[in-house]
N, C-alpha and C positions, 0 to 999 in steps of 0.2 A: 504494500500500500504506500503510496507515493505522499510525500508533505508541502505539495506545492506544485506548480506545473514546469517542467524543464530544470529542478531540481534536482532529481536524479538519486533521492534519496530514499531510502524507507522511514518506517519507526525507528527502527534500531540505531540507527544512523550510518546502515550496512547501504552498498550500492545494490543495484537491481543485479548486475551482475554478478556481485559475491552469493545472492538470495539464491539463483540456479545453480549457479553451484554448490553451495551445498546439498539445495534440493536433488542433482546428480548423484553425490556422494551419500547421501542419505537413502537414496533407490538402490545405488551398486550395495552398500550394504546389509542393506532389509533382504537383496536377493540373495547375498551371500549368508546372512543368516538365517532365512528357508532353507538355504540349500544344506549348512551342517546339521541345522535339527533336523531334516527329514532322512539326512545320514545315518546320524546317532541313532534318530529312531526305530530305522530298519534294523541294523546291528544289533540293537537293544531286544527289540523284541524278537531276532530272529536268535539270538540265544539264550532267552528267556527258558526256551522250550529243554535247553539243558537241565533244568528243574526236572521235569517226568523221567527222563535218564537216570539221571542222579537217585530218585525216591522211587523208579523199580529194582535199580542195582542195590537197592540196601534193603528195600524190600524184602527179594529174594535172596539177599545174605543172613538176614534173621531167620527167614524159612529154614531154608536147607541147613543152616546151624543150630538152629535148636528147635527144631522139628525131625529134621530128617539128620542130624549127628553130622552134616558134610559141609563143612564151612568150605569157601570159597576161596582161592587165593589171590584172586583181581578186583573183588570190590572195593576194600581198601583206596587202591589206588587210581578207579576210575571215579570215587566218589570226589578224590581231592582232583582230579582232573577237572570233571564237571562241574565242581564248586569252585575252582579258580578262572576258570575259561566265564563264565558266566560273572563274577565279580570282575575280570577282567573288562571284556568287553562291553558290559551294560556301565564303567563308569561316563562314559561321553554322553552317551543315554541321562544319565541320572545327573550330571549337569547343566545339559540343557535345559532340563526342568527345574533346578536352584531343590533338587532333594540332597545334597550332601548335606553333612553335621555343620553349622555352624556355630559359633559362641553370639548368638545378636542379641543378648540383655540390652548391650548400647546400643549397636548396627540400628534396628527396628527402629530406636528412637529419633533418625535423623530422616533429614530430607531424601528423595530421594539422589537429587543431584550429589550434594555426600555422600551417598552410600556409593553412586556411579565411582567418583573419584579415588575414593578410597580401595576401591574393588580395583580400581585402573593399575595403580602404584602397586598393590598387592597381587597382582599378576604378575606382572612385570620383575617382579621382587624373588616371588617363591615361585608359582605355578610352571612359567614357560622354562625358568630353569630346572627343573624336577623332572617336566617333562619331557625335555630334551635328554636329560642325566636317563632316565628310563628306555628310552629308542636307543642310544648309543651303547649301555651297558647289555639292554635285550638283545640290540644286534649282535651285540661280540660273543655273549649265551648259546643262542639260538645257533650262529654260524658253527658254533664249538660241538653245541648237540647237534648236530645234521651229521658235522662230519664223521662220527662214529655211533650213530644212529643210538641217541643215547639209551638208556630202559629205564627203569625203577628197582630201587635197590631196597624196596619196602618187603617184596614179596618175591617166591621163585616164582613166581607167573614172568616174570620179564616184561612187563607193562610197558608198552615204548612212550617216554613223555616226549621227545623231541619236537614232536609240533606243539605240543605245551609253550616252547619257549619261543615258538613263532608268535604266538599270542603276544607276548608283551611286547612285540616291536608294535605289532599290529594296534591293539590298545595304546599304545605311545603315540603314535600316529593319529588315532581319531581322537584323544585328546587335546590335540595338535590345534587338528582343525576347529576341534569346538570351543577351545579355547582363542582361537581367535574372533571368534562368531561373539563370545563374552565381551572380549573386548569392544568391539563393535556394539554390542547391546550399550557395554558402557558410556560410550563416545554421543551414542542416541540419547540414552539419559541426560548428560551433562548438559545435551541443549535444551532437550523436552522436559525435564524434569519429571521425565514420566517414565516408569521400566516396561520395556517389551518383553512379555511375557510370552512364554511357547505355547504353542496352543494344548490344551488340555487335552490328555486321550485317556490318563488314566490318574486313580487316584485311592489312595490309599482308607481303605474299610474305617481306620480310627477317624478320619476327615467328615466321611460320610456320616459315621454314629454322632460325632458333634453337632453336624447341621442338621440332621434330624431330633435330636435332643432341641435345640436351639429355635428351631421352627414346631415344634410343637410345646416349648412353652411361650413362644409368640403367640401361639394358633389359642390356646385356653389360658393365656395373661388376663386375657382382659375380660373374661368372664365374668357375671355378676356373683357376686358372695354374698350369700344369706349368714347376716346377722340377725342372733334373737334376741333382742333389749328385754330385763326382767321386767315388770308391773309389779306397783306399789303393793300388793296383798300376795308377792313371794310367787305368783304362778306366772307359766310362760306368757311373754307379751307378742304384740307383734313381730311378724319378719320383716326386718327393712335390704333393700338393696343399696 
């Protein structure tokens, strides 16, 4: 919005041409952060499905162990396979959606522009250097396991983890990218003062039990309550609302 005619100015006291440009920059990044949450997503929930794996392999290790006397020599090790591959890979998952632990007794208390800024410094700080330390160390692993196809020294079953340690370069990497999509959230916030939120697919049962608790004592708050006020001669008086 212009403050005068042939002035060439906005509100802000930005040029009309600083205004598309950013607006540019603010489209190249909204796409770029569609594009690693729909990433994260798919990887998230396409090893989600490691869960049923995992809880028939233990399943039928408790059977045949103490039902049938014949315990197994691989569930062990396929259970720690499937519980790492799945906490692996579902972390880019579970930060696009802001479900990591955080300490926010303060955080919650500021603006949101704050909260952008601070998130900015503190990426930059710990996160991209962790995550890079993770890709460089998993590559050096991972290369070490291929070359002599490594196994598991849990059980004689010879369990091969070597692609296991593929995982953490793999996970390194879409952290990567979803950490940059963070940043970019951030950079949005700092102007908008607003956070871009991923879009909701799922959500956790304790979430739902509170907003159902919460909407139905909205729903019967304001109900009328019968009061019965005593009468001078000790017997019930009227009901008032």
């Amino acid at each position: 919005m212009l403050i005068g005619p042939g002035k060439g100015k906005t509100l802000g006291g930005k040029s009309p041409e600083t205004v598309r440009s950013w607006k540019q920059q603010s489209r190249a990044m909204l796409r770029y952060i569609n594009f690693a949450d729909r990433l994260s997503a798919w990887f998230g929930k396409a090893f989600a499905w490691t869960i049923l794996f995992m809880t028939f392999g233990m399943a039928y290790e408790v059977i045949v162990r103490y039902l049938l006397n014949a315990p197994t020599s691989w569930s062990l090790d396929v259970s720690f396979i499937m519980y790492g591959t799945l906490f692996m890979m579902g972390g880019a998952y579970t930060l696009s959606r802001g479900g990591h632990v955080r300490g926010d007794f303060i955080y919650r208390l500021w603006q949101p522009r704050t909260q952008a800024k601070v998130e900015l410094v503190l990426y930059f700080l710990f996160f991209f250097p962790g995550v890079l330390a993770l890709i460089l160390a998993g590559w050096k692993y991972a290369i070490r396991s291929w070359g002599y196809m490594e196994v598991s020294v849990n059980s004689p079953a010879g369990v091969p983890i070597f692609q296991l340690k593929t995982v953490i370069v793999a996970a390194g990497i879409l952290l990567l990218i979803q950490g940059i999509a963070q940043v970019m959230r951030c950079i949005l916030c700092i102007r908008t003062n607003e956070w871009l939120r991923a879009a909701d697919d799922i959500e956790e049962t304790e979430v739902k039990l509170m907003e159902k608790s919460a909407h139905d004592v909205l729903e019967h708050g304001s109900e009328a309550i019968d009061i019965v006020r005593p009468s001078d001669d000790g017997s019930r008086g009227d009901k008032h609302k």
